[in-house]
Structure formats: structure tokens, C-alpha cells
C-alpha positions as CSV (number, residue, x, y, z in Angstrom):
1,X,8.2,29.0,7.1
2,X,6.6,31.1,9.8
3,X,9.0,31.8,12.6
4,X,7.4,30.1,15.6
5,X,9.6,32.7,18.4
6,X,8.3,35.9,16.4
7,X,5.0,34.8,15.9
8,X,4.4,31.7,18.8
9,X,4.2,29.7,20.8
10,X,0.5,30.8,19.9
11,X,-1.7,32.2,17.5
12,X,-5.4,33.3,18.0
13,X,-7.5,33.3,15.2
14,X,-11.0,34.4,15.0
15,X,-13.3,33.5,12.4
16,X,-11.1,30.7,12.0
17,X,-13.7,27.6,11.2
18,X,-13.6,27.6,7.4
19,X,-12.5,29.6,4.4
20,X,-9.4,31.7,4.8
21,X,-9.9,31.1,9.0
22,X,-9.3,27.4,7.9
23,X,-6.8,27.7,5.9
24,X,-4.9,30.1,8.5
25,X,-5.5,27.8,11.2
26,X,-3.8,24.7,8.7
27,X,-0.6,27.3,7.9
28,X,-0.5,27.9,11.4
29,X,-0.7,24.5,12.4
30,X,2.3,23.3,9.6
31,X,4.4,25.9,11.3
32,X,4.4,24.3,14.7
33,X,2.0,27.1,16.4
34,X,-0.4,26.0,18.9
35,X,-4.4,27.8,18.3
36,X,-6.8,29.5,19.9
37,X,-9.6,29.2,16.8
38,X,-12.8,31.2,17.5
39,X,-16.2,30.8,15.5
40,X,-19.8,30.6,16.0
41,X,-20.5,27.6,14.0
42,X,-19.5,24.1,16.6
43,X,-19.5,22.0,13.3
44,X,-16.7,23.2,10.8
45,X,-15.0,24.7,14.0
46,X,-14.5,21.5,15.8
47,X,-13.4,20.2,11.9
48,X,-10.8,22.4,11.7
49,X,-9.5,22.4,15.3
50,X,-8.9,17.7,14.8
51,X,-7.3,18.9,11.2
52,X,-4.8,21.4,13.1
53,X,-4.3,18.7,16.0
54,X,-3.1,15.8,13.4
55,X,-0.4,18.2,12.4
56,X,0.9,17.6,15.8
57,X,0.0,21.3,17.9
58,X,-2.7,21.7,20.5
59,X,-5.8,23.8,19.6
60,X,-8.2,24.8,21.7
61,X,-11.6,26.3,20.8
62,X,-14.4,29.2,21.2
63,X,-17.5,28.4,20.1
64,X,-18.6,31.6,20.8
65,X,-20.3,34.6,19.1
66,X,-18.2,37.9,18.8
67,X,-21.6,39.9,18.7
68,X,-22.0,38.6,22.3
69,X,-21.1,41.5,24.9
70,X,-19.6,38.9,26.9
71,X,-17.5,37.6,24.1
72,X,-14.1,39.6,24.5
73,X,-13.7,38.9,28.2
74,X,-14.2,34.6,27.1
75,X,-11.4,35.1,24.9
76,X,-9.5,36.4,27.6
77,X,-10.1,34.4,30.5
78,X,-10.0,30.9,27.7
79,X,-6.3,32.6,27.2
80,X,-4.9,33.8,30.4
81,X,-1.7,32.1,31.0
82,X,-0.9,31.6,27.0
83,X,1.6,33.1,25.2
84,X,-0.3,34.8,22.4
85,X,2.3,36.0,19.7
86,X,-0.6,36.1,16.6
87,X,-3.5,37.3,16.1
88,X,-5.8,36.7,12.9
89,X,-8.7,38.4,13.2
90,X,-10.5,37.4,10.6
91,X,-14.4,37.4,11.6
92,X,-15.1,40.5,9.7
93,X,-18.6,39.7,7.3
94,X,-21.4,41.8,5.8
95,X,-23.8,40.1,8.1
96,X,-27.0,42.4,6.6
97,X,-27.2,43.6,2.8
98,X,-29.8,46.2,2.8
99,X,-30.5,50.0,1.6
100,X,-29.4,52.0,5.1
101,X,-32.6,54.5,4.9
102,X,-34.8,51.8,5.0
103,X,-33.3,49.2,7.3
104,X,-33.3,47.6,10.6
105,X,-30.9,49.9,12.4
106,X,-30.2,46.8,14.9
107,X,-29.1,44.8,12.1
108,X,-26.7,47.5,10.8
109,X,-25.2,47.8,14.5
110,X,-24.6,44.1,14.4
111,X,-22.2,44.7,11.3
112,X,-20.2,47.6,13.3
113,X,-20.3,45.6,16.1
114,X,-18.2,42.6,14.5
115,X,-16.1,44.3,12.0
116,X,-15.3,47.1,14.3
117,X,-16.3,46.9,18.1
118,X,-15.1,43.6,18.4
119,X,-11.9,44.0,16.2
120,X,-10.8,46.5,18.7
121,X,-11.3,44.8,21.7
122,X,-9.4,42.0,20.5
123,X,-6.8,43.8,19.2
124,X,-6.6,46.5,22.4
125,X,-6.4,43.2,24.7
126,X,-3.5,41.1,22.9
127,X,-1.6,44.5,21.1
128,X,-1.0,45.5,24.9
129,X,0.4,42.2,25.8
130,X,2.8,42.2,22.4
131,X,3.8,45.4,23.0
132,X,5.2,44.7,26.4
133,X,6.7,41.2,25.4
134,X,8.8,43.4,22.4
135,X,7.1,40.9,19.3
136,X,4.3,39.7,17.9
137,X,1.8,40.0,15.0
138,X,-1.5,41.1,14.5
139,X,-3.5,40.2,11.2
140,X,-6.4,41.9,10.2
141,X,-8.6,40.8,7.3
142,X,-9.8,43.7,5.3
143,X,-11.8,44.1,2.1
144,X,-11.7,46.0,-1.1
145,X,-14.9,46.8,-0.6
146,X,-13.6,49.3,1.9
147,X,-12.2,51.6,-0.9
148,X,-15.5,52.7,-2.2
149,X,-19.1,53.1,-1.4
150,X,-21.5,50.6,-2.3
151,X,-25.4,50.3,-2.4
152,X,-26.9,47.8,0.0
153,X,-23.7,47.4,2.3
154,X,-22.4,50.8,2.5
155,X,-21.9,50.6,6.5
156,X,-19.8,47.4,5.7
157,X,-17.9,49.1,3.4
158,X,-17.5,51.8,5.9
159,X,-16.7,49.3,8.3
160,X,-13.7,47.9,5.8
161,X,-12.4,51.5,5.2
162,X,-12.1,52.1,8.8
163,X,-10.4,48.9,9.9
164,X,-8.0,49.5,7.1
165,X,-7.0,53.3,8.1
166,X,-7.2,51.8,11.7
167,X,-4.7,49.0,10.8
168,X,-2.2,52.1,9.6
169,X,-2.6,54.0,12.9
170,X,-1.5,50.6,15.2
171,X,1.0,49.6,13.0
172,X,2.7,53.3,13.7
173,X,1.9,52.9,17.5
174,X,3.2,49.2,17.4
175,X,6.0,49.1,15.0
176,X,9.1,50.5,17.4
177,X,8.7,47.6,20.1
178,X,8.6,44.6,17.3
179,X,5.1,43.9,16.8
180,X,4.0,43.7,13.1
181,X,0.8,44.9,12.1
182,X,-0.8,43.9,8.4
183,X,-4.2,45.1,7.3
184,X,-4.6,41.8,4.3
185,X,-7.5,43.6,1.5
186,X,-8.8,40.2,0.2
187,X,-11.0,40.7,-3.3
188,X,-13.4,38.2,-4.5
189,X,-12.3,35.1,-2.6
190,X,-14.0,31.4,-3.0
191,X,-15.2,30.2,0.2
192,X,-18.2,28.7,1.8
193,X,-19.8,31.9,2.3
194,X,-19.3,33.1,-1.0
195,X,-20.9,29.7,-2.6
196,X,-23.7,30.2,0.2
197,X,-24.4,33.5,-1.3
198,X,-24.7,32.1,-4.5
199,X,-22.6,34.7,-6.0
200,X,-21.6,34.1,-9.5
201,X,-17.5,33.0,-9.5
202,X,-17.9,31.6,-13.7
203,X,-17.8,35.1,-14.9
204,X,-15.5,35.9,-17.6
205,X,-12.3,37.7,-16.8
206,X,-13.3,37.6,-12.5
207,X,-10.3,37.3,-10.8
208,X,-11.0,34.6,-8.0
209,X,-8.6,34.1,-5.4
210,X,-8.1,30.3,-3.7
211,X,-8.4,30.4,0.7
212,X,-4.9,28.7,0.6
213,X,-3.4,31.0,-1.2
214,X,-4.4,34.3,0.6
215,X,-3.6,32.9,3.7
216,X,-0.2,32.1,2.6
217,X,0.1,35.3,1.1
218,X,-1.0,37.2,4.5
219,X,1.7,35.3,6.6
220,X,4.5,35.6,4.4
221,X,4.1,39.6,4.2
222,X,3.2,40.1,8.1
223,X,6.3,41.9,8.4
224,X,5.8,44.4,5.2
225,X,2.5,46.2,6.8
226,X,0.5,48.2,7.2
227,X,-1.7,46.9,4.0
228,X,-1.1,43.9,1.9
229,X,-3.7,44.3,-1.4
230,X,-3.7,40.2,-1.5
231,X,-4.5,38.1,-4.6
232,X,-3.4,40.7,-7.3
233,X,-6.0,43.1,-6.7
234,X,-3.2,45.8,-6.1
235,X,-4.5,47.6,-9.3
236,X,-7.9,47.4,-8.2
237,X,-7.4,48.6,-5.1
238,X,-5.8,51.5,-6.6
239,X,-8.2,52.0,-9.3
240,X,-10.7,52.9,-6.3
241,X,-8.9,54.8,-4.7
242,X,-8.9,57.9,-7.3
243,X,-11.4,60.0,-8.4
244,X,-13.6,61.3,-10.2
245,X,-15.9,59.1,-7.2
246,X,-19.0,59.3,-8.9
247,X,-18.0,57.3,-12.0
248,X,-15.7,54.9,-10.0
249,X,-18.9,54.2,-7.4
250,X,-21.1,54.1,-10.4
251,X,-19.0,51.6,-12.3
252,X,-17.9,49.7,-9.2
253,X,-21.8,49.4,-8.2
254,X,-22.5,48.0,-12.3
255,X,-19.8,45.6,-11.9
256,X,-20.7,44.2,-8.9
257,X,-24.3,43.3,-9.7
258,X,-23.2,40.9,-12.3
259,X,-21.6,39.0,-9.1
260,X,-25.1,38.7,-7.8
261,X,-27.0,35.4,-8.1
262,X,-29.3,35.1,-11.6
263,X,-33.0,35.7,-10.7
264,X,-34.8,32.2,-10.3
């Protein structure tokens, strides 16, 4: 169980509407921690949020858009006055798949902007606030798509690789005053986004994670940062992190084709 005066009496979570979020927000919820759940999406937001209140803790919610220049100082001003002792950040997404050269350099800000710009203002704001209170935890949800270059969503990968190297930094910087700092690498994961996508989870030999059961997996190693390769995809992760890089990238990129959605 999640100890509620390490990690409570709140928890912020952003992204935290369905998927992993949802499943963080129900964890979070069983544990006696009040929430702060953030998402863009009223629908599945507001779902989660009545789930989380029947297990007897207040939510409050953000239907808000982290993209949104104004977004960081909402979440502030909606939690002045709470103790925040978690935050899940969790609202990381390739938001535009398309060859860099050739793309809508807006649309590839937008994907810094939320795994990145945003991630650090969140973190910056609430890290402060944990330092000085002496505990705390900050969760950030990472990718292994950050260990390697891919074609189509190489700034996301980027993106991934930084937030993980970033997560290592903080948890340096944080670790003497009591605040824990866990970068959780997810693989392929089945959510509503992933079915959305359409990408193929039947394939023989795939290994699929559940939402439940890398959330659980993310709480119960907060304290063991900096980086938690979750759902068995240690080996993986440090498959891609050797070399020679041309035939990792190259076999990497093969691979994850056959994950793509069969032509109609």
C-alpha cells in the first residue's frame, strides 16, 4: 500500500482520464489519496474523477489543455493551498507521426511542448514545494521509444530520451531532502490510444503490458529511481541501448512497422 504521509494527502496526475492516467488515478484513490486529475478530454476525465470519489477521496479536476500557455499557472492557482506530495505526469503522447524534413514545424513544437515544456513546468513548480516540505514523489512516464531513433516520430523519441536523462538529473538534485524521483519506461502498453491507433497488439511473441499493471508497478518502485524499465522490457531497453546503432535503428524501425495497422 502506498504510504499516504510520504506520498499525500495529494497526488496530481496529469493525463490522468484513461489508460495508465486511469488506472493511476484508481491506485491512488484505493490508497486514501485525494486527486488533482488533469486531461483535455471532459468525458473519460469526469469518468474517472466519480470512479476515484466512490472509493471514498475528493478529486477535483482540470479540463484543461497542457499545450495551452496558460495551462501551468491553472494548475497552480486550482492547487494553491493543497498539499501536493505526488505528481504523475503522465500526458507525454506522440501527438504528430510524420517525416521531420517534410513536416509542419508547428506540429512538431506541439510534441516538445507537451512531453517537455510542460513536463518541466510542472515538475519546477511542485519539485520546489517537495523539496522544502523534506518528501514527496514525482512520477514521470517515459517511453522506450526514447532509447533509439525512429522514422516518423524521431522528435518524440528525442523528446522520451530527454525526459528520461532529465528524470536522472532531478532525482540527484532531489534525492538528499526525501523526495523520490522515478522516470517509469512503459513499452507497448494497451490503452485506448493504442486501440485508436489501430496498432496491431495479436502479434505473435509482442509483449503487451495491461494499464493496471504498470501503474502498480510505477508506485511500488517510486522509491528505487531514477528509471524503472516497467512491464519486462528491461532487456529491451537494454538491447537499445548498445551499439552497433545502425543495425539496432534498422531492426528497431523493421520491427515496429509490423505494429502498424494492415493497409485497408
Amino acid at each position: 500500500m502506498l504510504d499516504r504521509n510520504e506520498y499525500g494527502p495529494w497526488a496530481v496526475v496529469a493525463g490522468g482520464s484513461e489508460g495508465v492516467g486511469a488506472s493511476f488515478a484508481r491506485l491512488l484513490a484505493d490508497a486514501g489519496i485525494n486527486l488533482v486529475l488533469i486531461a483535455r478530454r471532459p468525458g473519460p476525465l469526469n469518468e474517472t474523477a466519480e470512479l476515484a470519489r466512490a472509493q471514498g477521496v475528493e478529486v477535483r479536476t482540470l479540463a484543461l489543455d497542457l499545450l495551452d500557455p496558460a495551462a501551468p499557472a491553472a494548475v497552480r492557482a486550482a492547487t494553491d493551498g493543497l498539499e501536493i506530495g505526488l505528481l504523475v505526469f503522465n500526458a507525454g503522447a506522440n501527438s504528430y507521426g510524420h517525416e521531420f524534413v517534410t513536416g509542419d514545424l508547428d506540429r512538431v513544437q506541439d510534441v516538445l511542448d507537451l512531453n517537455i515544456t510542460a513536463q518541466l513546468a510542472l515538475t519546477h513548480h511542485f519539485g520546489a514545494l517537495m523539496k522544502e516540505r523534506g518528501r514527496g514523489g514525482i512520477l514521470l512516464v517515459g517511453s522506450l521509444a526514447g532509447y533509439l531513433g525512429q522514422a516518423r516520430i524521431s522528435v518524440y523519441s528525442a523528446a522520451k530520451a530527454f525526459s528520461r536523462v532529465f528524470a536522472e538529473g532531478l532525482w540527484l538534485e532531489l534525492r538528499p531532502y526525501g523526495v523520490h524521483v522515478l522516470e517509469l519506461v512503459l513499452g507497448v502498453t494497451r490503452t485506448p490510444a493504442t486501440e485508436r491507433a489501430g496498432l496491431r497488439m495479436d502479434l505473435p511473441g509482442l509483449n503487451v503490458a495491461e494499464p493496471d499493471d504498470i501503474a502498480r508497478e510505477g508506485l511500488e518502485h517510486l522509491g528505487d529511481g531514477p528509471v524503472r524499465v516497467a512491464g519486462g522490457n528491461a532487456g529491451a531497453a537494454e538491447k537499445r541501448s548498445g551499439f552497433p546503432r545502425a543495425d539496432l535503428v534498422l531492426g528497431a524501425d523493421e520491427a515496429s512497422r509490423r505494429l502498424l495497422p494492415k493497409p485497408s
